[in-house]
Backbone as CSV, one residue per row, in Angstrom:
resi,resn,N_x,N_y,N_z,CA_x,CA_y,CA_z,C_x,C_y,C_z
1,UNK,-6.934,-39.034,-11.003,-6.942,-37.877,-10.122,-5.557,-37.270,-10.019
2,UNK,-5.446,-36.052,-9.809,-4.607,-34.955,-9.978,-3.422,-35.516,-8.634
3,UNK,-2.955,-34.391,-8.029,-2.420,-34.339,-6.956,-2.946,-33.833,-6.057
4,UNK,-2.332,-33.915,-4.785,-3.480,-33.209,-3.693,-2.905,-32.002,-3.701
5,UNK,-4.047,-30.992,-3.065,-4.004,-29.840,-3.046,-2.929,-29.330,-2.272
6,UNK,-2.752,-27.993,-1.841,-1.867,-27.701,-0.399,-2.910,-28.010,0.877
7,UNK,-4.354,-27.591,0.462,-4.711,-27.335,1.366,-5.113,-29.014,2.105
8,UNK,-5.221,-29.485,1.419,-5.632,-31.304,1.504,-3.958,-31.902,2.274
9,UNK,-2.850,-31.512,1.475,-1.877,-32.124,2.336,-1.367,-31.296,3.458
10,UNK,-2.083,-30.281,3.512,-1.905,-29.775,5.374,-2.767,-30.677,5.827
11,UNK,-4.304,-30.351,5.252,-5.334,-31.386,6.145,-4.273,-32.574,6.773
12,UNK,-3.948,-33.513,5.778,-3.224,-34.810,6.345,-2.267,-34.588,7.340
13,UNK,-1.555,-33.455,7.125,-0.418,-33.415,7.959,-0.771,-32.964,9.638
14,UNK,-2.108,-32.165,9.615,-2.352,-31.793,10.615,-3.598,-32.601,11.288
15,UNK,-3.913,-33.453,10.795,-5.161,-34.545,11.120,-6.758,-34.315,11.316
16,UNK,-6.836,-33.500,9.758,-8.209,-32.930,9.663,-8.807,-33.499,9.241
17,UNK,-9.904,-33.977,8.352,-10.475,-34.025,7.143,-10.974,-33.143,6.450
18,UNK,-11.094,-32.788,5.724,-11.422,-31.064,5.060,-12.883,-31.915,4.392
19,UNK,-13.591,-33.186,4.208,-14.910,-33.269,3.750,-15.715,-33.708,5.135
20,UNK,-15.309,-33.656,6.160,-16.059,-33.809,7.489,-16.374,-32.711,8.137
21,UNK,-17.340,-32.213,8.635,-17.758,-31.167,9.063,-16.845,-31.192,11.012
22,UNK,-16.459,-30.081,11.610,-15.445,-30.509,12.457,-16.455,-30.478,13.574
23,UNK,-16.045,-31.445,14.465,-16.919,-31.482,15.711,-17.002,-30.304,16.387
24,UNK,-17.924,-29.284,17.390,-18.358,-28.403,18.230,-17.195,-28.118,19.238
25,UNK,-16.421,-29.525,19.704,-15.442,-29.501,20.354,-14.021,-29.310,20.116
26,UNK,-13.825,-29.341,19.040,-12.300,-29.111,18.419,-12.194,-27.732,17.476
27,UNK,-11.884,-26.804,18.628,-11.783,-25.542,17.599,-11.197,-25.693,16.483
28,UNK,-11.761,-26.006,15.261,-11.537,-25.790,13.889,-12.059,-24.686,13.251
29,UNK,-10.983,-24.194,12.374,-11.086,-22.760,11.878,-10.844,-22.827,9.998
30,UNK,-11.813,-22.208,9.219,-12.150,-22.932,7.972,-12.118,-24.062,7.787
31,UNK,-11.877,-24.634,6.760,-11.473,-26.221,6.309,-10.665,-27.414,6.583
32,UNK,-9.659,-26.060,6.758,-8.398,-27.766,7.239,-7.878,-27.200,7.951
33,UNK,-7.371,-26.618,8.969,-6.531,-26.151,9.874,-7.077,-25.785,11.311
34,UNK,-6.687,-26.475,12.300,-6.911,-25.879,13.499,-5.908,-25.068,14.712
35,UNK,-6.981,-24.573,15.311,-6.358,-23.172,15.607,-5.092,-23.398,16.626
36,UNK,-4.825,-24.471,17.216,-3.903,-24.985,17.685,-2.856,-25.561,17.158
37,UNK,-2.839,-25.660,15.922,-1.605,-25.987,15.428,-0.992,-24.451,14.548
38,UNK,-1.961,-23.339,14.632,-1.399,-22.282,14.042,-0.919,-21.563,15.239
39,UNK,-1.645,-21.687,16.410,-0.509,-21.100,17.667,1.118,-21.384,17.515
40,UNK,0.627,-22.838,17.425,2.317,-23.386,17.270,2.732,-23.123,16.782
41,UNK,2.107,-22.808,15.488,3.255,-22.455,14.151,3.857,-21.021,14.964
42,UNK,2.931,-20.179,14.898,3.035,-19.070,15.493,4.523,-18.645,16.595
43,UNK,4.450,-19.420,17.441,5.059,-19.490,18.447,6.620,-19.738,17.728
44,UNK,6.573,-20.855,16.754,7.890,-21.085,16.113,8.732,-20.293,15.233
45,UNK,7.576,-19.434,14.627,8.143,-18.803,13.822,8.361,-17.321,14.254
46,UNK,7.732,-17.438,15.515,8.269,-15.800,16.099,9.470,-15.856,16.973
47,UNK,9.781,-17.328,17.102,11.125,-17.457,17.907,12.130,-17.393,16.727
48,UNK,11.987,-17.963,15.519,12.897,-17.443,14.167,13.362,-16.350,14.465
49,UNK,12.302,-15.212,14.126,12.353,-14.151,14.080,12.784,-13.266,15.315
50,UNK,13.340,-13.827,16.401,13.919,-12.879,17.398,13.136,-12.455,18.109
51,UNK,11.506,-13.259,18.697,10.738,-12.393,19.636,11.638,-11.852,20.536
52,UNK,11.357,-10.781,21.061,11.782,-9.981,22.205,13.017,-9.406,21.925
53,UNK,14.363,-9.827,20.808,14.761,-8.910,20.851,15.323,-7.778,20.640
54,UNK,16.079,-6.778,20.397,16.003,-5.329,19.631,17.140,-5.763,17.920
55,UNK,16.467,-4.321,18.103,17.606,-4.050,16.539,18.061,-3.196,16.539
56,UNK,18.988,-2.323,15.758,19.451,-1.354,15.900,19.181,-0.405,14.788
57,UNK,18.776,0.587,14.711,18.060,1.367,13.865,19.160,2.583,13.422
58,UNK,20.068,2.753,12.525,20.346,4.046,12.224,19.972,5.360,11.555
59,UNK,19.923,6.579,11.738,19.101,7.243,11.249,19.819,8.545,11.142
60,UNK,20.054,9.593,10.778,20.879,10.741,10.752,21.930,10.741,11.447
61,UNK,23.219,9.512,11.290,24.140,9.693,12.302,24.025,8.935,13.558
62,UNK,22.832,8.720,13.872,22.310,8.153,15.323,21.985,6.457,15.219
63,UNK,22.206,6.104,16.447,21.660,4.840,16.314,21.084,4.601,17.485
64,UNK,19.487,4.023,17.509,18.962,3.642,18.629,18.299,2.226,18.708
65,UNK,17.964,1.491,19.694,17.353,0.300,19.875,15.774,-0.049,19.244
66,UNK,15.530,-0.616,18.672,14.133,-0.539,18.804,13.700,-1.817,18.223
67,UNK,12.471,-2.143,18.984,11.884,-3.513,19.076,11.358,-3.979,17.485
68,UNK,11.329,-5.313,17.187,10.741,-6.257,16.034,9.792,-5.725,16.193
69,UNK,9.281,-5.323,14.625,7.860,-5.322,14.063,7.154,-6.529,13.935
70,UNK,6.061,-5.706,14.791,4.725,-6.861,14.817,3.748,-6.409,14.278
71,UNK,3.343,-7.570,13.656,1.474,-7.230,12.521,0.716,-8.351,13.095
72,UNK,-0.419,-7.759,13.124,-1.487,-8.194,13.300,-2.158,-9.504,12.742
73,UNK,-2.237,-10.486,12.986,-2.882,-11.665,12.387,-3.982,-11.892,13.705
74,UNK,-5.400,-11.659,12.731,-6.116,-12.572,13.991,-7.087,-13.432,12.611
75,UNK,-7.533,-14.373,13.106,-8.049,-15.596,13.048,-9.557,-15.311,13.224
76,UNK,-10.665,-15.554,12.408,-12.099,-15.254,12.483,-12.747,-16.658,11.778
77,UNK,-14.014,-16.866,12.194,-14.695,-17.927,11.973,-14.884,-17.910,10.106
78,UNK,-14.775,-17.020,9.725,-15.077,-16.836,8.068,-13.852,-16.057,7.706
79,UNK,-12.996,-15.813,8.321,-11.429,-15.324,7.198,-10.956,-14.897,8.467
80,UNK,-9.473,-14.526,7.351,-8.070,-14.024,8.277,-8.124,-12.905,8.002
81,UNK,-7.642,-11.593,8.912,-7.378,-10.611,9.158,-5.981,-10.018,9.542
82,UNK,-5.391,-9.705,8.325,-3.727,-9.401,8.605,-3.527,-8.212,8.608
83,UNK,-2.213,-7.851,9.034,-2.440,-6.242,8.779,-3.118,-5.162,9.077
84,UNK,-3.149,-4.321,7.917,-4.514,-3.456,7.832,-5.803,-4.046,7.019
85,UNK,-5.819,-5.239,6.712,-7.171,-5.796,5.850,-6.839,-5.559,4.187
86,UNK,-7.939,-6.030,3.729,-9.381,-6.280,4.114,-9.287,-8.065,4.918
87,UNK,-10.482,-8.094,5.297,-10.690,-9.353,5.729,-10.330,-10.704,4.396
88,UNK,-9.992,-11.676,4.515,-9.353,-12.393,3.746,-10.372,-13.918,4.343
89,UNK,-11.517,-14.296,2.987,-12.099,-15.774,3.311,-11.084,-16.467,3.702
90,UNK,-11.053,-17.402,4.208,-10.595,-18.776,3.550,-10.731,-19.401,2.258
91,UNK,-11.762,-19.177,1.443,-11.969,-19.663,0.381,-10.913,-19.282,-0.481
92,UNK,-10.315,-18.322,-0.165,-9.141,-17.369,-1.171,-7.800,-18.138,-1.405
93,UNK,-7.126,-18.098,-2.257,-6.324,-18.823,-3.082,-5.081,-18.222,-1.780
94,UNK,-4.855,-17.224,-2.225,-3.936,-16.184,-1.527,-3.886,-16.663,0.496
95,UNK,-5.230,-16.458,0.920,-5.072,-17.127,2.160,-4.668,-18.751,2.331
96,UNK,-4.915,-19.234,1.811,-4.772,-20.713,2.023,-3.215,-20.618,1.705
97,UNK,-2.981,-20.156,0.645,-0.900,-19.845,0.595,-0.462,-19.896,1.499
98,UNK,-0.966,-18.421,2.323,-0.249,-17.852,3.388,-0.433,-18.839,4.882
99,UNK,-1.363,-19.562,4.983,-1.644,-20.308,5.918,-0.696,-21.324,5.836
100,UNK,-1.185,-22.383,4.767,-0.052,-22.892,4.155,1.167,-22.962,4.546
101,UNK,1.970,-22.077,4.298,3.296,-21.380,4.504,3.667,-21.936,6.208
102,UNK,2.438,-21.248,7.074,3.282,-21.086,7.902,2.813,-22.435,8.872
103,UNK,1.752,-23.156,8.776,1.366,-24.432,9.342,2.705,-25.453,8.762
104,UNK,3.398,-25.260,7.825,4.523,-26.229,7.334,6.068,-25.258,7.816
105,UNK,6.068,-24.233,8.363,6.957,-24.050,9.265,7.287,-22.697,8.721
106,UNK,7.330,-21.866,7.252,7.639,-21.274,6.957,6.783,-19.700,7.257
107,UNK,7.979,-18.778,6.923,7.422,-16.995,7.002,6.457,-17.735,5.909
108,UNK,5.504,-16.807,5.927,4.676,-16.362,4.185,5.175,-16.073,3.338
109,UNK,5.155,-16.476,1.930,6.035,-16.423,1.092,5.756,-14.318,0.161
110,UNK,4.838,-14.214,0.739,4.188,-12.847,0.470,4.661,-11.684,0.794
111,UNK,5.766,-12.207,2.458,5.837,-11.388,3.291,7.540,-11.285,2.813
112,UNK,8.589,-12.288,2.103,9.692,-12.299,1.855,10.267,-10.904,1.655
113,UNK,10.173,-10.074,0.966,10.395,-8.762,0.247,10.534,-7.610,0.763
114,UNK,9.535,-7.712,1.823,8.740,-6.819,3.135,9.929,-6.867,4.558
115,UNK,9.857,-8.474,4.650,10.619,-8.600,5.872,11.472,-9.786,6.006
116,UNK,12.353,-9.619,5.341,13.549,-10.901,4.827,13.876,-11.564,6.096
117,UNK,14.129,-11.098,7.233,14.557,-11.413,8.288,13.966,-12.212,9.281
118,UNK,12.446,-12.082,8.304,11.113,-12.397,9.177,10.241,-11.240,10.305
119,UNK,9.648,-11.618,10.977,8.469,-10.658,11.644,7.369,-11.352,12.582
120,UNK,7.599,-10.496,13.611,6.852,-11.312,14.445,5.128,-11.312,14.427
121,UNK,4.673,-12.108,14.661,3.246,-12.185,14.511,2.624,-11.538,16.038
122,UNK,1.725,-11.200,16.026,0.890,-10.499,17.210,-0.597,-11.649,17.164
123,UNK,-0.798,-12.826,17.152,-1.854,-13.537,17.051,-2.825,-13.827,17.970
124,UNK,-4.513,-13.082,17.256,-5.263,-13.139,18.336,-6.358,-14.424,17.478
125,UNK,-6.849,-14.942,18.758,-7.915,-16.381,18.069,-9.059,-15.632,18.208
126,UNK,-9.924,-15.232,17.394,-11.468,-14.888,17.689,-12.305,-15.605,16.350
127,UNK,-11.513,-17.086,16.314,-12.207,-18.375,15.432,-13.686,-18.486,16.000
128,UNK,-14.060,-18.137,17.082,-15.439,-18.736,17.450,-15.904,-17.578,17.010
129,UNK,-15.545,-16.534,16.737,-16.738,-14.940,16.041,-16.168,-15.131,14.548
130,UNK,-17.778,-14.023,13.988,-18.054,-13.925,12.526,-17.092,-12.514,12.735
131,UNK,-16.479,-12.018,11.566,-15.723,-10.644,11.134,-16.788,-9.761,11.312
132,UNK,-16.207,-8.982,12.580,-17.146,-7.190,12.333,-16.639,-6.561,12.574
133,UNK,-16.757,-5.217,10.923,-15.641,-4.424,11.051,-15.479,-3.691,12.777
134,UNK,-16.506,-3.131,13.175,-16.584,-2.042,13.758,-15.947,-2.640,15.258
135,UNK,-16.514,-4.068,15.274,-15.916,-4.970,16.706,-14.629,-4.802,16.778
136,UNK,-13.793,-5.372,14.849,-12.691,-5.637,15.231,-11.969,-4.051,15.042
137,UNK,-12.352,-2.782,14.668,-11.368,-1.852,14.773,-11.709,-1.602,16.158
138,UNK,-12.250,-1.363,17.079,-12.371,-1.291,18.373,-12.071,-2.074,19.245
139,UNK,-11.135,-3.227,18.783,-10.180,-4.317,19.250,-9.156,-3.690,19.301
140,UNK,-8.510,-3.591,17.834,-7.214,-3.856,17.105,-7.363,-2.434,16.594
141,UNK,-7.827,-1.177,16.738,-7.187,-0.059,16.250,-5.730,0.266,16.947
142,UNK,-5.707,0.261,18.329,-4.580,0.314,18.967,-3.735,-0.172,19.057
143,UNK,-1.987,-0.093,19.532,-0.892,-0.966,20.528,-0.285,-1.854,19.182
144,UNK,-0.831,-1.908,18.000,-0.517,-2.820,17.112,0.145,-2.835,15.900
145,UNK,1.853,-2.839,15.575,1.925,-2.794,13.908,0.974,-3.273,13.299
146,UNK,0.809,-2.596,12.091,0.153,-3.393,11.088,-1.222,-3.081,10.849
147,UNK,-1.632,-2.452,11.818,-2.884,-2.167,11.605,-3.172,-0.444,12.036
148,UNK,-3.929,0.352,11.582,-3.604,1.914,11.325,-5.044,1.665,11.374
149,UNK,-6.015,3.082,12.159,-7.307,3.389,11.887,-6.997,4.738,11.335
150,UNK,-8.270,4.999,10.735,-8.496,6.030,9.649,-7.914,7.584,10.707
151,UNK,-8.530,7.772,11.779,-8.138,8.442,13.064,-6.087,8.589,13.615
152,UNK,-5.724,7.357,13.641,-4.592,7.500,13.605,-3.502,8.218,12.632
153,UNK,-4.206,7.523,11.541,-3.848,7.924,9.991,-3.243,9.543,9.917
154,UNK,-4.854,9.779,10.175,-4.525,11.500,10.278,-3.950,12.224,10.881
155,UNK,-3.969,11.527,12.055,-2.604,12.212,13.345,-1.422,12.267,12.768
156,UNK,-0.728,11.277,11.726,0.604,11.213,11.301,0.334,12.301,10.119
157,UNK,-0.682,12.899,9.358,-0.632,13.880,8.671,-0.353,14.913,8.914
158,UNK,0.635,16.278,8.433,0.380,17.604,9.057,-0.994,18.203,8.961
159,UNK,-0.767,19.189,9.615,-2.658,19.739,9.994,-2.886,20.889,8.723
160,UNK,-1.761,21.443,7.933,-2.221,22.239,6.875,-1.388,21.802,5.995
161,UNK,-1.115,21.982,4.708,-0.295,22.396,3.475,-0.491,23.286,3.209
162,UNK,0.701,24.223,1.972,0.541,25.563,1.367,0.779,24.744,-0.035
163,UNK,-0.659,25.006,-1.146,-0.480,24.513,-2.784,-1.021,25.703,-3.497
164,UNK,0.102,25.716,-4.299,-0.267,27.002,-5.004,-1.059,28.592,-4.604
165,UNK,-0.159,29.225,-3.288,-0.523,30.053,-1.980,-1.131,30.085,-1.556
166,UNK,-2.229,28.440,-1.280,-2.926,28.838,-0.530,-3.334,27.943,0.553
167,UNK,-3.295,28.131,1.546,-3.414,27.347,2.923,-4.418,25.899,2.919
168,UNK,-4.011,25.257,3.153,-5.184,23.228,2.586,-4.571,22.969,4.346
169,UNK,-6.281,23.093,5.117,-6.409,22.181,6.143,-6.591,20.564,5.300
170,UNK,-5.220,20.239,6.200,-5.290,18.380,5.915,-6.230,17.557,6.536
171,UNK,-6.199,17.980,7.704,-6.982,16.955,9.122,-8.229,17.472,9.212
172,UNK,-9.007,18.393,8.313,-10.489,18.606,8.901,-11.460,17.866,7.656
């Protein structure tokens, strides 16, 4: 036999079994990870990252304060939801990475490039519900980096262009 997986030596590290089905009572969320040890992670790695406090932003000459970017991670009984989506199984190579990553203490290795400095997480548990779109944009359309509804979207668009003389409503 090979080596163990990542996802098998989190199991161990975090005291799962990933071939036991998890008891009713211990919020477990996919295979090997429970949702209490990703708070923690959570919690640790947004203190890395400077929860609460500012940065300094320069911009034409100016410089003003403004708070750490936060994205969206919530937690669903059948995948993770980062960002703007799509919904992400567990079964996925890519999620189990990113989980991975941060149950052993680290940013996501995905996120390096994006946000060197790190980034704070906004983490909601809705492990006991199945993913629905329409539930969760009527959660999480608002108040949240990282996540943009189609509605918002368009607000940051102007309302016309001029292409080749002639007037293009954007927003209708």
């Amino acid at each position: 036999p090979g080596s163990p997986t990542a996802a098998a030596a989190a199991a161990a590290e975090t005291g799962t079994n990933m071939n036991e089905p998890s008891s009713p009572t211990a919020k477990s969320v996919g295979l090997y990870f429970k949702m209490s040890k990703m708070t923690d992670a959570v919690k640790d790695l947004n203190s890395l990252a400077n929860e609460g406090e500012m940065d300094i932003r320069r911009e034409g000459g100016m410089a003003r304060f403004t708070g750490r970017t936060e994205v969206l991670l919530v937690f669903y009984k059948d995948g993770m939801f980062f960002r703007n989506g799509p919904l992400r199984p567990y079964s996925l190579k890519q999620t189990q990475v990113f989980i991975d990553d941060m149950l052993q203490g680290y940013f996501p290795s995905e996120l390096k490039d994006q946000f060197p400095e790190g980034v704070i997480f906004k983490l909601h548990d809705k492990s006991s519900e199945d993913y629905e779109r329409e539930a969760h944009i009527k959660s999480f359309a608002k108040g949240v980096a990282g996540y943009e509804s189609a509605q918002h979207l368009l607000q940051r668009l102007p309302k016309s262009v001029i292409q080749d003389g002639k007037v293009i409503q954007v927003r209708e």
